[in-house]
Steps between C-alpha positions, in 0.01 A plus 500: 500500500747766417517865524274709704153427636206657341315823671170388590289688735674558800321208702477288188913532486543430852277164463717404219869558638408322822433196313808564248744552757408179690582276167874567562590746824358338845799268498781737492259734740526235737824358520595928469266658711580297830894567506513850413193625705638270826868672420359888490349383880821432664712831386383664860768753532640603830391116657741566797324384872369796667659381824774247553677574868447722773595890455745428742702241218726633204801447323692659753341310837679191630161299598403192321328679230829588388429103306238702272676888535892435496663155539813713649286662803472142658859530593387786770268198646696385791183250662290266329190669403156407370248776387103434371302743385176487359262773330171605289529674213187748420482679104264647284549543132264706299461579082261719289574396141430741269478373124670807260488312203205377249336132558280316307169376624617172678293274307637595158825394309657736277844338405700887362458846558348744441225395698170536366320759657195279569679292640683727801372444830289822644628598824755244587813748498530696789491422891360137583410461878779431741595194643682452837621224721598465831737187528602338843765247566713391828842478443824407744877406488735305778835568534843279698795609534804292705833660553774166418809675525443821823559803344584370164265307309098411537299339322104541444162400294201706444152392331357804357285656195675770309266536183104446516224687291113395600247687343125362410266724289105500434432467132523854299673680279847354662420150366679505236853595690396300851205302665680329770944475562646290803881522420734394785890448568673384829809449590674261673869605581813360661805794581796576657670799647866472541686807727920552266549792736327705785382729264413259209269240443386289168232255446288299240142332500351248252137499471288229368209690381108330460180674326183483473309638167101534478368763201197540306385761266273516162728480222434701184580246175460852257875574661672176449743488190417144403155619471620739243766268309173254493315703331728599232556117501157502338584771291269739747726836535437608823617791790481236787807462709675590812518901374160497368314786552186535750284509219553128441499402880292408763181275299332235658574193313844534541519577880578202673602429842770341576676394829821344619435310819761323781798574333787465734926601441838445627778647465811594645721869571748634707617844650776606676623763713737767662505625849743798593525706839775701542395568842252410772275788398505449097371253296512407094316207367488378073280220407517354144176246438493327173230387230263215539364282234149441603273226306196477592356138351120440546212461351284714226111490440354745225121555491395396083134426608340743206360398170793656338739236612278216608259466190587721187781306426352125493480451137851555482614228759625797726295462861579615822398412826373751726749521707919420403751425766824404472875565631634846566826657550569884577857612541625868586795628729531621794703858482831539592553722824826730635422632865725760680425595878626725757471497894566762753471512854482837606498447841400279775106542416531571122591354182403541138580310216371476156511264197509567089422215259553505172233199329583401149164461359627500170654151475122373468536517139181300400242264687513138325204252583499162294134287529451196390210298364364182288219727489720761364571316213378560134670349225345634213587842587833359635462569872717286725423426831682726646500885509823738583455876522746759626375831582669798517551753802619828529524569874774762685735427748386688856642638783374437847653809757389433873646703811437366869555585823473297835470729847522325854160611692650295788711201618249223402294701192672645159294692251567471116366684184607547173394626162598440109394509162494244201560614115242314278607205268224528237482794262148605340535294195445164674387591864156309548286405820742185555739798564386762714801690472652845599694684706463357836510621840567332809475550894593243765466592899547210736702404861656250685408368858850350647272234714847338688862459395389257277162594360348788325199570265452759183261597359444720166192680279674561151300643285560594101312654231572587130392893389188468325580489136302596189600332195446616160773368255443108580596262164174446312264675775547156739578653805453869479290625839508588846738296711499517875656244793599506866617196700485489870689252719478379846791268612671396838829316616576282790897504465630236800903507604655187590 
């Protein structure tokens, strides 16, 4: 068949490109569909940990946090010392889609615009109903730090998460960007802080770095771009693709969900660091922590259990099973990070310090998730059994600003707060409920009970929340809406003094 179908009634033509399409496109849908729509769930900008240390850590504190803060405050550690901490963190995420463009009825199949009047969908643009979810998830770290060399060098190891995104939606008009996204990365680092003068101190840290990856979404086939290049294969010209317009998005038989499960990653980074105080009173701190390579390998399942993909294409020796697993990889890095902090005691009850951060979101260039399949495999349309696809980002570096101070109620209790804002890393054109993004505000009020010479707990309620934001400018209507998000976290510290 060549050239374009013939315009039935508008039913009639659906009937008949349903069964067309499935003589030659299900294959590339399906080795397609899985990698790109498994890719778009893991671009979460803005994945940093809510809560790491205690507000009483920083880059300019010499505790053992300095492993995770600044390898060069460790040198100010003159005792061993062993802090554990342990938290909940508390969010809830909310979206209102709203649809501005044209859609066609879900069960119909119009391959290029202009879409056929009959055929547009009556009352699907405009608000859909909101969706919200309130995630909860413990979370902890453990610090050591051992002074070798008094005064001069110590040594120390910290277990601790600094990226993590957890968000779980019911089904709605979301379902296409996010169902369900588990996407974790600890750290596991070993650092030193050497002392070159009184007032000067440098250190390093090398972190091997472990993840955890569970996504699943409804991937829309109508958007993939070897669903397009298959159809002009056949000599079908077509719109389809990854800019296709709404009117070509969203139908039925080509919504299929998909799922990466248990995929795990390790990798390796390293940061270093720069402690200066010029005086007793006056601290500086500078943390540099580079890029990891994270690759997440697990497994993929997509959900083919319709007629479309099961049964219509029998007679050509093309069958699939109802469900296809196989082998999955998803790779992405973690951003680059510069951190510059100052410290100031004020007096003998009072000190403030504060911290800017500079987060090069940028370097994430593109997602990349390869899958793997004998299932995937269809000769005749020359489908290998394997599937690469690299996916584009366009996220901004950020800034994170925080200013702290500490105040001495008494000789046993010290009172902390702080506050600080985040920029966002994704702009309107690709922000989507897997990124809940905007500026972002954050409090932090907490204390310290000094217990004996050699024991003390903290404890801290952080909480952050991005300004609601209304988007209206999203690429190809996906994620234009109502975004809203606030994360609360309760955490404590038992730091022990040897």
């Amino acid at each position: 068949m060549t050239g374009a179908l013939p315009t039935p009634r508008p039913r009639a033509r659906a009937r008949a490109r349903h069964q067309w399409t499935g003589r030659g496109l299900a294959a590339l849908a399906l080795a397609t569909g899985l990698v790109c729509g498994t890719a778009g769930d893991a671009r979460a900008s803005g994945i940093d940990a809510p809560w790491v240390t205690s507000g009483v850590s920083g880059p300019t504190t010499s505790d053992a946090a300095a492993v995770y803060w600044n390898p060069a405050a460790l040198a100010g550690v003159e005792r061993p010392e062993l802090l554990l901490g342990a938290g909940l963190i508390v969010g809830h995420a909310t979206y209102k889609r709203e649809r501005r463009g044209a859609y066609q009825t879900p069960d119909t199949l119009q391959f290029k615009l202009p879409l056929d009047p009959t055929n547009v969908a009556p009352g699907k643009a405009g608000a859909a109903e909101e969706v919200s979810t309130t995630p909860v998830a413990p979370t902890g770290n453990a610090f050591l730090a051992i002074p070798v060399l008094p005064k001069r060098l110590t040594v120390g190891v910290g277990l601790y998460v600094p990226y993590a995104a957890a968000l779980s939606f019911p089904d709605g008009a979301q379902r296409w960007q996010l169902q369900q996204a588990f996407i974790v990365a600890s750290s596991l680092t070993v650092a030193a802080g050497l002392r070159v003068t009184d007032q000067l101190s440098l250190g390093a840290g090398v972190s091997y770095v472990g993840g955890l990856a569970e996504l699943s979404k409804v991937q829309d086939f109508a958007s993939l771009k070897e669903f397009r290049d298959g159809l002009a294969y056949l000599k079908q010209d077509n719109d389809f693709g990854p800019t296709t317009p709404s009117e070509l998005r969203e139908l039925d038989v080509l919504a299929r969900p998909i799922a990466l499960k248990q995929a795990l990653s390790h990798g390796a980074s390293f940061h270093l660091g720069l402690a200066f105080n010029p005086n007793k009173d006056l601290r500086f701190g500078l943390t540099y922590q580079h890029s990891a390579a994270m690759r997440y390998k697990g497994k993929f399942a997509i959900d083919m259990n319709h007629p479309f993909f099961t049964q219509d294409l029998a007679e050509q020796g093309l069958r699939y099973k109802p469900l296809v697993e196989g082998d999955a990889e998803l790779s992405f890095t973690l951003p680059k990070r510069l951190t510059a902090g100052v410290g100031y005691r004020v007096n003998d009850k009072l000190s403030v310090d504060g911290l800017l951060s500079y987060v090069l979101y940028s370097d994430i260039e593109a997602f990349v998730v390869k899958a793997s399949s004998p299932d995937l495999a269809q000769p005749k349309l020359g489908i290998a059994d394997s599937v690469t696809v690299t996916l584009p980002r366009r996220w901004n570096d950020t800034m994170w600003l925080e200013v702290g101070a500490k105040y001495r109620l008494s000789e046993a209790l010290l009172a902390t707060a702080s506050v600080g804002y985040q920029s966002p890393a994704s702009p309107d054109s690709t922000i989507d409920v897997a990124s809940p993004d905007n500026h972002r505000l954050i409090g932090d009020v907490g204390g310290v009970l000094t217990l004996s010479d050699r024991v003390s707990l903290s404890g801290d309620v952080r909480v952050q929340g991005i300004l609601p934001r209304t988007v209206t400018e999203s690429d190809y209507d996906l994620g234009n809406g109502t975004y809203t998000l606030v994360l609360t976290t309760v955490g404590g510290h038992l730091k022990v003094v040897f």
